[in-house]
N, C-alpha and C positions, 0 to 999 in steps of 0.2 A: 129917534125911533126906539120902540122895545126891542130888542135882542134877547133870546135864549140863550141862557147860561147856563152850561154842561155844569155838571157835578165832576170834581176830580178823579172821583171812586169809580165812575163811571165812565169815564175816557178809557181807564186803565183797564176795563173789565172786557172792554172793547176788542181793546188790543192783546189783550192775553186768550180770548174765543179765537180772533185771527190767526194766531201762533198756533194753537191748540190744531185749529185746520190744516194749516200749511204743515205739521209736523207730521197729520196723521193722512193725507196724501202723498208726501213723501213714502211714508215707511209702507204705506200699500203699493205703491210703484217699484219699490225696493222687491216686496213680497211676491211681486207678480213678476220681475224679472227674475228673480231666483226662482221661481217655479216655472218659467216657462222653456223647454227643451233647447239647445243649442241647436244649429245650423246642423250638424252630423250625430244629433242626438233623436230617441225616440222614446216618448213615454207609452209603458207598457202596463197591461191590467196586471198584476202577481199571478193571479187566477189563471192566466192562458201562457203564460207556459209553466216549463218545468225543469229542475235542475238535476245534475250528477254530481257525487265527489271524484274526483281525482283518487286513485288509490297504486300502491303497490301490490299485485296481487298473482299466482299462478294465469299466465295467457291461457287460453284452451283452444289450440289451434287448430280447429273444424271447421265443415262447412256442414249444412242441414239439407240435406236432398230431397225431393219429392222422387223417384224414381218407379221406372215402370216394369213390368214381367214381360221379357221375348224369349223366344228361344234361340237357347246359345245356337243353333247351327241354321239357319234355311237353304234349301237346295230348291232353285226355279225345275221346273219342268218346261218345254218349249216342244212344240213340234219341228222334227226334223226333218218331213215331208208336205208337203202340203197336200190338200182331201177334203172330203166328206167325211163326218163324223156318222158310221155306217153302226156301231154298237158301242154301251156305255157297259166297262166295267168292274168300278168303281164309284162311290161317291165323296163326296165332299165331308171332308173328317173320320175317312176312317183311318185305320192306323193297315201301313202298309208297309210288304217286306222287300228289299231291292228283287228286281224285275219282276214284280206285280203286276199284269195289263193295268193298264187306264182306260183306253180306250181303242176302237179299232178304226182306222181313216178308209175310204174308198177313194182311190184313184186311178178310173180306168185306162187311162192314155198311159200313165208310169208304170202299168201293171204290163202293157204292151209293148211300151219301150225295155222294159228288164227283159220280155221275154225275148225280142228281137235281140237285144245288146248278147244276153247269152247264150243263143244261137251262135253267131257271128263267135263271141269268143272259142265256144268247141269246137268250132270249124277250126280254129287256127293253132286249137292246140293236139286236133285231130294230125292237121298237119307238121305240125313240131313233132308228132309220133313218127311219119315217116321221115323225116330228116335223122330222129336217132336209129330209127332200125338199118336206115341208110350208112352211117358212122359205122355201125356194131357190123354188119356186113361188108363194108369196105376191110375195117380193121379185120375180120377172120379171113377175107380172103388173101391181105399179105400172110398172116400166119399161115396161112394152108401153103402157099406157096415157097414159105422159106422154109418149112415142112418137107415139102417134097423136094426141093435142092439139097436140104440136106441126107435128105434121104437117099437120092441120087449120087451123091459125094461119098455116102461110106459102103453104096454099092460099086461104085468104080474103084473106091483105094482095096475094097477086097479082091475085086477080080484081080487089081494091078498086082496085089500081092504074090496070088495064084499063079500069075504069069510071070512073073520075077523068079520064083522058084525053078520053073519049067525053062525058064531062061540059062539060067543056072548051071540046069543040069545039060543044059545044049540039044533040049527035048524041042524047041519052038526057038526060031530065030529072032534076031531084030525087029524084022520087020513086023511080024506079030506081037510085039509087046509094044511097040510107040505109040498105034492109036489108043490104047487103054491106057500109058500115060498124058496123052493131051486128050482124051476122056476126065482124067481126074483132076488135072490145069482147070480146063474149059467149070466145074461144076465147083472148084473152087473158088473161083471170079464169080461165077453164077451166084454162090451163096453168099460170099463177101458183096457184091452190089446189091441180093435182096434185104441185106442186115443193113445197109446204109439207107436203104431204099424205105423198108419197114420203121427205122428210127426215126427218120423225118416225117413221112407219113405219123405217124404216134404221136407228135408231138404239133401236125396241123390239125389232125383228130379230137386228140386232145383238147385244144381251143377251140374247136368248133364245138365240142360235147358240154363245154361250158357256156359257149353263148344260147345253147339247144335249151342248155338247163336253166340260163339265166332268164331268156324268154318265156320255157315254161311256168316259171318262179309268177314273174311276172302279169301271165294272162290268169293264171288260176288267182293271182290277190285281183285283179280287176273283176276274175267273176265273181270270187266273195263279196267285193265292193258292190257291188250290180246286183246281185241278190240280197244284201243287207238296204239297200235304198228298199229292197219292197219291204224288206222286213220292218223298217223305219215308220210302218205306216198301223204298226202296235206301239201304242204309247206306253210305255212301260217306267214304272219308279225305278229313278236312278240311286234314290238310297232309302232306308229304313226311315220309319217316321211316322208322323199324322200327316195326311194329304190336308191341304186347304186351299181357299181360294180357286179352289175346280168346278167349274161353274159350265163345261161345255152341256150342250144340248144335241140329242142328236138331229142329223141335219146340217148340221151346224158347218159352215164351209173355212178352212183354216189354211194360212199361207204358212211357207216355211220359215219358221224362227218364230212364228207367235205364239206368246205366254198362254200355257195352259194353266197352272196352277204352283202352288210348290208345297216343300215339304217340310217340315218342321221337324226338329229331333225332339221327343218324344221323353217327357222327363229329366230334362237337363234342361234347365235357363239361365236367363244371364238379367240384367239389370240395366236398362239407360238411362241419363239422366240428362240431366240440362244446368248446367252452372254458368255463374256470372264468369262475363269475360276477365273480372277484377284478376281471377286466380288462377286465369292461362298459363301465366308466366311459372306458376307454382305444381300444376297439377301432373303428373308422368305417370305411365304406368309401371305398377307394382306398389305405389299405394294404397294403404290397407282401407280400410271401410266396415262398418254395421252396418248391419238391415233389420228392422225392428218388427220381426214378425209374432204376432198372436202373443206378445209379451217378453218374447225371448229374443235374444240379440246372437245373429251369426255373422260371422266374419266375412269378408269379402275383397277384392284385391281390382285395382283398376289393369282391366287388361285392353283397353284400345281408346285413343281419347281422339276425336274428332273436332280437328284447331279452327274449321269453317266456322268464324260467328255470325249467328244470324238474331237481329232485334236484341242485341247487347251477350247473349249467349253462345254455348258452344256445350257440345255432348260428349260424354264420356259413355262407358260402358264397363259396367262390372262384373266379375265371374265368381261364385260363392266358392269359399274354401272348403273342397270336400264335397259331398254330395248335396244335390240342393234339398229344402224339406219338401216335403209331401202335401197337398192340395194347390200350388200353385196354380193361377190360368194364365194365358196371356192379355196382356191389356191390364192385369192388377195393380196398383200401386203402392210402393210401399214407403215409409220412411227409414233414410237411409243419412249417418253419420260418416262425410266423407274426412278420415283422419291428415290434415296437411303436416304435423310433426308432434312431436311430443311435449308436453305442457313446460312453461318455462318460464319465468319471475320475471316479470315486465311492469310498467308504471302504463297501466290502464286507464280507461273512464268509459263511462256505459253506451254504451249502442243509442243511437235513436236518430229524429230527421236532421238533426245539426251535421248529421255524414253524408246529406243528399245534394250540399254544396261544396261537396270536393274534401270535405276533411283537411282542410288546408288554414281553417281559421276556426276560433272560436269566439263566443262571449263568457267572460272569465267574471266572476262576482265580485266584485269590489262594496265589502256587506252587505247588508240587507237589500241597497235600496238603487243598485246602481252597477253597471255588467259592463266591460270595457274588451269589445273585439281585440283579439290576437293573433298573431300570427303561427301556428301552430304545423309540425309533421307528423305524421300517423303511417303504420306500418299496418299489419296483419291487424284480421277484421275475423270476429263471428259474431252471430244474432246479438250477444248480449255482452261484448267487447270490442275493443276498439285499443291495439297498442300506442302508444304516444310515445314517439322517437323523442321530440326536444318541441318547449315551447310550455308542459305544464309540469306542475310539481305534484307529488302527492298530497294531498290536503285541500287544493283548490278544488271550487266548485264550478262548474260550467254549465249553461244553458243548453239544455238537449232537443229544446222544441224545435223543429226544423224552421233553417234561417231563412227561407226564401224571399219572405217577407222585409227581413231586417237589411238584407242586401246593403242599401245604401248609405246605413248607419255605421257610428264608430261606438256609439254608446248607447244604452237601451238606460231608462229610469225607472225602476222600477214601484211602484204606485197601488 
């Protein structure tokens, strides 16, 4: 039979196209395993995110306040009678001086119980009158009496003297000088028992003169009390100020204890604000602060800090050093520089969302092309810093885009 018979040149051309394949399959298998991401790895566009350096540099230990204008002082008003709102007058924002009417209450049942209550109490102080004029008459009648004993005593020792003499001379016998001596016996007993008699009495008087007085004490504060209940029915400013929130109408019917309005201090405010709970641990009062008004910066001092947090926050309050400036309202807002200490050389890196996962890791550059997560600790934080305890050097670079996304990686590739 015929058989075709290859060319040697041509066997070999064969086998060296085969080669040629098989080499250049391999090295694309190669190329596509080195390009394709590891298990804990994530290929990133350059384009979407963004880096920082690591540096040494002054920390600037603040925090950025959005804060609000209140007034440093408010004082509620409340009724302390309950009524009809019978006359308004006052209204809502004016500026008012302690005990101002506000407004006036009708209440006819309590306007009839005060007058019955104080009736009944003059009655009874009607009668505490005669109980003391009772005392002061009992006490002048001992006086009167040990008055006349003694009066009686230095008329009997003179007769006895008279008769002593005429005795004497053997003008009047015995018998007529004895009874004028047991006349002057008899009214010295007499006197002596009303001097024991009068110092007891003086000192039951006495204490009765005081439970008289302690009684009368007593009913005359109850009648002021009883008459101030009607008076209670003028609502009156209990201090200096702008009145607001006064909104009664007349008509208008009000139990006791219910808010009327209050009152603002009037040219003097204060500042609240709202900070992250990050800087509870840090914030106290008498910490300084700015407030950046109309371009000029005043000083400020935290005077009361409210530790309730609420939706990750908690509120401070601040008081201007010295007088506060001039157009303030309330409800204004202003920006406000809260100072937590004094600037100080720390190994920084810049602020951004790579701090919305805890600040507790980073992704660290490994050149151009490749970011390797670390494990990193962070101290004190402002807007555009961030201290680094231990974990980066200065000179490294780190990814600042926030990690939320990357979570589950150890390496980013960067592409």
């Amino acid at each position: 039979m015929d058989r075709r018979i290859e060319r040697p040149h041509a066997k070999r051309r064969t086998l060296i196209v085969r080669g040629v394949i098989g080499l250049a399959v391999v090295a694309a298998a190669v190329a596509l395993w080195l390009l394709m991401p590891g298990a804990n790895a994530l290929t990133v566009d350059a384009a979407a995110i963004r880096t920082g350096e690591v540096t040494r540099a002054p920390f600037r230990d603040f925090v950025p306040l959005r804060a609000e204008v209140a007034p440093l002082r408010t004082v509620f008003v409340t009724a302390i009678s309950g009524g009809q709102v019978a006359e308004m007058a006052a209204s809502d924002g004016a500026i008012v001086v302690a005990g101002t009417p506000l407004a006036r209450l009708s209440n006819p049942s309590l306007e009839l119980d005060v007058a019955s209550r104080s009736a009944e109490i003059v009655g009874q102080l009607s009668a505490i009158s005669g109980q003391r004029l009772s005392v002061q008459s009992t006490r002048q009648d001992g006086a009167r009496n040990l008055a006349e004993a003694r009066n009686a005593l230095s008329k009997a020792r003179t007769l006895l003297a008279q008769k002593q003499v005429l005795f004497e001379r053997g003008i009047i016998t015995r018998a007529a000088i004895d009874p004028v001596r047991e006349d002057v016996g008899y009214q010295q007993a007499r006197v002596a028992a009303l001097d024991r008699g009068t110092a007891e009495a003086g000192a039951t008087l006495a204490d009765q003169s005081s439970g008289i007085a302690a009684t009368a004490r007593q009913l005359r504060e109850s009648l002021a009390m009883v008459r101030a209940s009607l008076s209670a029915l003028v609502l009156r400013a209990p201090v200096a100020g702008r009145l607001t929130a006064f909104t009664l109408q007349p008509g208008q019917t009000l139990k006791a204890g219910d808010p009327v309005g209050q009152i603002d201090s009037e040219g003097q405010w204060k500042l609240t604000a709202d900070v992250d709970q990050f800087y509870l641990g840090r914030v106290r009062a008498g910490l300084g602060a700015a407030a950046d008004i109309e371009g000029r910066s005043y000083p400020m001092t935290v005077i009361k800090i409210l530790p309730q947090v609420t939706e990750g926050r908690f509120r401070i309050e601040l008081g201007f050093r010295g007088a506060a400036p001039a157009g303030l309202n309330r409800g204004q807002t202003l920006d406000v520089r809260l100072v937590l200490g004094a600037d100080r050389p720390a190994v920084v890196a810049p602020s951004g969302g790579w701090l919305d996962a805890g600040g507790t890791t980073a992704f660290v550059l490994d050149g151009d092309k490749k970011a390797v997560r670390r494990a990193i600790v962070t101290g004190r934080r402002n807007p555009d810093q961030v201290e680094i305890v231990s974990g980066l050097a200065p000179g490294e670079r780190i990814v600042t885009t926030a990690l939320g996304t990357y979570t589950p990686f150890q390496t980013l590739l960067i592409r």
